[in-house]
ChimeraX commands (.cxc) that place a marker at each C-alpha (Angstrom):
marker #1 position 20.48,34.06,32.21 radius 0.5
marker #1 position 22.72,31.45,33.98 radius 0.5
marker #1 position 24.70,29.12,32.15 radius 0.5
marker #1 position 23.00,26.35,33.85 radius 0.5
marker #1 position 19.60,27.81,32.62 radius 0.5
marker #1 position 21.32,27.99,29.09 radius 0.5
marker #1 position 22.33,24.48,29.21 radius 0.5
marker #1 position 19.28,23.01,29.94 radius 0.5
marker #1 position 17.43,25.04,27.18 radius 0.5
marker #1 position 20.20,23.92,24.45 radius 0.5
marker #1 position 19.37,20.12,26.33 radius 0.5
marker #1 position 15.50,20.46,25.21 radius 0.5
marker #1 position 16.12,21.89,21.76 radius 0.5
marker #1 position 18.85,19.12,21.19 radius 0.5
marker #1 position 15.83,16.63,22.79 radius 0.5
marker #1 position 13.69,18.20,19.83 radius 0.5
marker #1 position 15.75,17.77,17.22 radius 0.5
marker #1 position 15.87,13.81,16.62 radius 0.5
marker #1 position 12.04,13.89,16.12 radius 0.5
marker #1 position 12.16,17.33,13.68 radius 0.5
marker #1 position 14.68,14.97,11.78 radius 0.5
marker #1 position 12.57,11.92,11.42 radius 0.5
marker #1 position 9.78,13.79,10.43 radius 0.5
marker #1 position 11.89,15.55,7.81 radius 0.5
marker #1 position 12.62,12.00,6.83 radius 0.5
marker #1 position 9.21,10.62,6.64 radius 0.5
marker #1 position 7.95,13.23,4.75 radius 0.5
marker #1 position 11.30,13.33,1.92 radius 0.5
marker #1 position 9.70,9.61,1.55 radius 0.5
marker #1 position 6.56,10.56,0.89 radius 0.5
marker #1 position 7.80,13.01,-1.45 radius 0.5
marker #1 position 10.28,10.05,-3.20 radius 0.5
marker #1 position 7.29,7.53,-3.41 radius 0.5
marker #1 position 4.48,10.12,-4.72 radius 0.5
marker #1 position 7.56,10.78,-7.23 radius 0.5
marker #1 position 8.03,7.27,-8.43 radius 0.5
marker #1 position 3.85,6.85,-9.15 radius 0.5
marker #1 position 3.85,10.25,-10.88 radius 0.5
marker #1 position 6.53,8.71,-13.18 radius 0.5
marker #1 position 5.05,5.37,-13.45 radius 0.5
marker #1 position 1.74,6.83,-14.52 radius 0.5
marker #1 position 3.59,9.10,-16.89 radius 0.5
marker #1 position 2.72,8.31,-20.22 radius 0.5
marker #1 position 5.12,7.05,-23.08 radius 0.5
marker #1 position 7.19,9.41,-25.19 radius 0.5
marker #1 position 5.42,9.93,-28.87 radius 0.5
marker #1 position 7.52,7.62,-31.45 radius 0.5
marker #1 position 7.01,10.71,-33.80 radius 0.5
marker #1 position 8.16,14.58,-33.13 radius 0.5
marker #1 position 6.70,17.49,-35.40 radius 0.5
marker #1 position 9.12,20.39,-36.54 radius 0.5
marker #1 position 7.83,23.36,-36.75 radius 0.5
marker #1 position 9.22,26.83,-38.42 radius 0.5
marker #1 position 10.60,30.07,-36.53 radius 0.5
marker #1 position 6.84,31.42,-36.78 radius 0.5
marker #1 position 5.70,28.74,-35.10 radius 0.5
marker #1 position 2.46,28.61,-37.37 radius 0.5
marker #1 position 3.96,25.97,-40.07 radius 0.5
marker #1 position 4.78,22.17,-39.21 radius 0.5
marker #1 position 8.14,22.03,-41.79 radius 0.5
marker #1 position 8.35,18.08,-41.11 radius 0.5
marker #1 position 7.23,15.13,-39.04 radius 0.5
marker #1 position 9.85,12.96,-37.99 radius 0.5
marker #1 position 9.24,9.08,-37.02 radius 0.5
marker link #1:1,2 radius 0.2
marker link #1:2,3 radius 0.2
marker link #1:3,4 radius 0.2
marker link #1:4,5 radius 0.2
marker link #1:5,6 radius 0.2
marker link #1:6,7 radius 0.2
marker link #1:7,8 radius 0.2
marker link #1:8,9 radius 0.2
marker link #1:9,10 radius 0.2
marker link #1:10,11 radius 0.2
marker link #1:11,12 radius 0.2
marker link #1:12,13 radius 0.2
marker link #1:13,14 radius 0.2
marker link #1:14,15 radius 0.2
marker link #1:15,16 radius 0.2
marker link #1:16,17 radius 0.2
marker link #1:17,18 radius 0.2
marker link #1:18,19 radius 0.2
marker link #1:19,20 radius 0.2
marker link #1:20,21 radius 0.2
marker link #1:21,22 radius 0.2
marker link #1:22,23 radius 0.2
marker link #1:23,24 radius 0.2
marker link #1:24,25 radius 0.2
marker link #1:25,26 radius 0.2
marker link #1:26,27 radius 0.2
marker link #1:27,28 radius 0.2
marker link #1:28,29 radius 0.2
marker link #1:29,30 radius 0.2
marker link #1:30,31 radius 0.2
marker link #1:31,32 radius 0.2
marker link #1:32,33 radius 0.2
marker link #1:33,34 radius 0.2
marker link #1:34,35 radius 0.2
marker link #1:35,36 radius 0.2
marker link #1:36,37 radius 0.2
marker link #1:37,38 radius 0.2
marker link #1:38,39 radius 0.2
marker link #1:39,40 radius 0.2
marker link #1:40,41 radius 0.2
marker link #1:41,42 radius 0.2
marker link #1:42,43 radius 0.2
marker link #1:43,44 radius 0.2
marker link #1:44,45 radius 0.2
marker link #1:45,46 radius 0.2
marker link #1:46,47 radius 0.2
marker link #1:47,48 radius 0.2
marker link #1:48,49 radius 0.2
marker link #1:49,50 radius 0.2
marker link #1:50,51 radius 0.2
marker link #1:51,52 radius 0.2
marker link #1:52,53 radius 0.2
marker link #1:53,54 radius 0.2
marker link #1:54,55 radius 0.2
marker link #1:55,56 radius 0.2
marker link #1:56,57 radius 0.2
marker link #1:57,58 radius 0.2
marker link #1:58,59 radius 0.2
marker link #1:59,60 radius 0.2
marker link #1:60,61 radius 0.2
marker link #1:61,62 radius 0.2
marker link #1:62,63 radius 0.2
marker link #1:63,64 radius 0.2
view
């Protein structure tokens, strides 16, 4: 392969790559904003937390 032949092939990946990169973009935004709904919709932490003991079976306390 001549290194004129190479050249132009490294030309059209290089052409490629700008639009690979904004999709990558677009879809890391997608991502970000499907993030930020999940975490809106995500409900509230209890106010209250129940202990439990090493066999798992018995709640030792409830704490508020």
């Amino acid at each position: 392969m001549s290194r004129l032949a190479l050249l132009r092939f490294l030309e059209r990946v290089q052409e490629r790559d700008p639009f690979r990169t904004r999709r990558w973009i677009v879809d890391e935004e997608r991502r970000e904003a499907e993030r930020c709904v999940g975490e809106a919709r995500r409900p509230p932490a209890p106010e209250w937390l129940i202990e439990r003991g090493l066999d798992r079976t018995n709640i030792v306390a409830v704490h508020g």
